[in-house]
N, C-alpha and C positions, 0 to 999 in steps of 0.2 A: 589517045591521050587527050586529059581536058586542061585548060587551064580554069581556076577559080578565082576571081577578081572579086574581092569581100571588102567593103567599105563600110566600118566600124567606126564608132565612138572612139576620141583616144583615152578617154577612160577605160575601155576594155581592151586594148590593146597587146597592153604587157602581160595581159592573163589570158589572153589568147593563142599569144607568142608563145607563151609559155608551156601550155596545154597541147599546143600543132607540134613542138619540139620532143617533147615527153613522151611522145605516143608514134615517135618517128618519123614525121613530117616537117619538109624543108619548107621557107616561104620566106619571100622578101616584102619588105615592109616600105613602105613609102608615104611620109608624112604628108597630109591634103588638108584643103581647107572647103567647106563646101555649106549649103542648104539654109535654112531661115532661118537659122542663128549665127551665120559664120564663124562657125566654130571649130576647131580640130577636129579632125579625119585620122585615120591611117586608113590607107587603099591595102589588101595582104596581096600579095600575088602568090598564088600555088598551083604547083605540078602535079597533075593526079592521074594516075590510071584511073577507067571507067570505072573499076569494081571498088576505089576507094572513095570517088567522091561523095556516097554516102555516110561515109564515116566521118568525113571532114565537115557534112554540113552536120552531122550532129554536134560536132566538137565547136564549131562557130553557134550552132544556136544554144549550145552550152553555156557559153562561157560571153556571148552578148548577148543579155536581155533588156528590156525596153523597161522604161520610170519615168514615172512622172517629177518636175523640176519645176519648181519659179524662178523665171527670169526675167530681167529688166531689159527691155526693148531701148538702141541707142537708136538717135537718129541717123538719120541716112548719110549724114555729112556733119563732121563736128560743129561747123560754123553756126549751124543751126539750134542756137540755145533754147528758144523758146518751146523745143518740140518735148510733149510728153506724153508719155504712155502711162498706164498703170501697170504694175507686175502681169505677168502671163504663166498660167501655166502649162506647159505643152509638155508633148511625150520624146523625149532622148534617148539613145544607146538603139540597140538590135544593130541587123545589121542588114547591109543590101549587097544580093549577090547576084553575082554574073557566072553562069558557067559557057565557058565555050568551048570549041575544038578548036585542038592544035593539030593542025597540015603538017607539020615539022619540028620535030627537036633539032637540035646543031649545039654539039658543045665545044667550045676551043679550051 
């Protein structure tokens, strides 16, 4: 058994959600906040036998793909008015996966 720990944009999240459900996959969902935007996250947590989680990373790189975005850099601390940047454009969305192995299921 693997678990799959997939940390997503939370703009693809709900069609993610949506997508792992549809196709009969369970997963918990866990709102984060993380990376050089500090921006919202959702972390999925999923359950998979070996022989599914290739299907599961097709369905996550389905359904999160990577774009390009402009955005306004804040400063590090509000008190700091005089700090500015000019717009940036960087790349958002895709997603970053962990798979691991599970030693143990246990369900109450």
């Amino acid at each position: 058994m693997k678990l799959i720990l997939a940390i997503v944009n939370k703009i693809d999240s709900d069609k993610l959600l949506r997508s792992l459900m549809e196709r009969g996959f369970k997963a918990t969902l866990i709102s984060s906040t993380g990376g050089f935007l500090r921006e919202g996250n959702s972390t999925f947590l999923i359950g998979a036998e070996e022989e599914e989680v290739e299907k599961i990373l097709g369905i996550i790189q389905e359904n999160c793909r990577t774009r390009r975005e402009i955005v306004k850099i804040w400063p590090p601390i509000p008190e700091v008015t005089s700090f500015y940047t000019p717009p940036l454009e960087v790349e958002i969305g895709g997603a970053t996966v962990f798979i691991l192995n599970v030693e143990k299921l246990i369900k109450f």
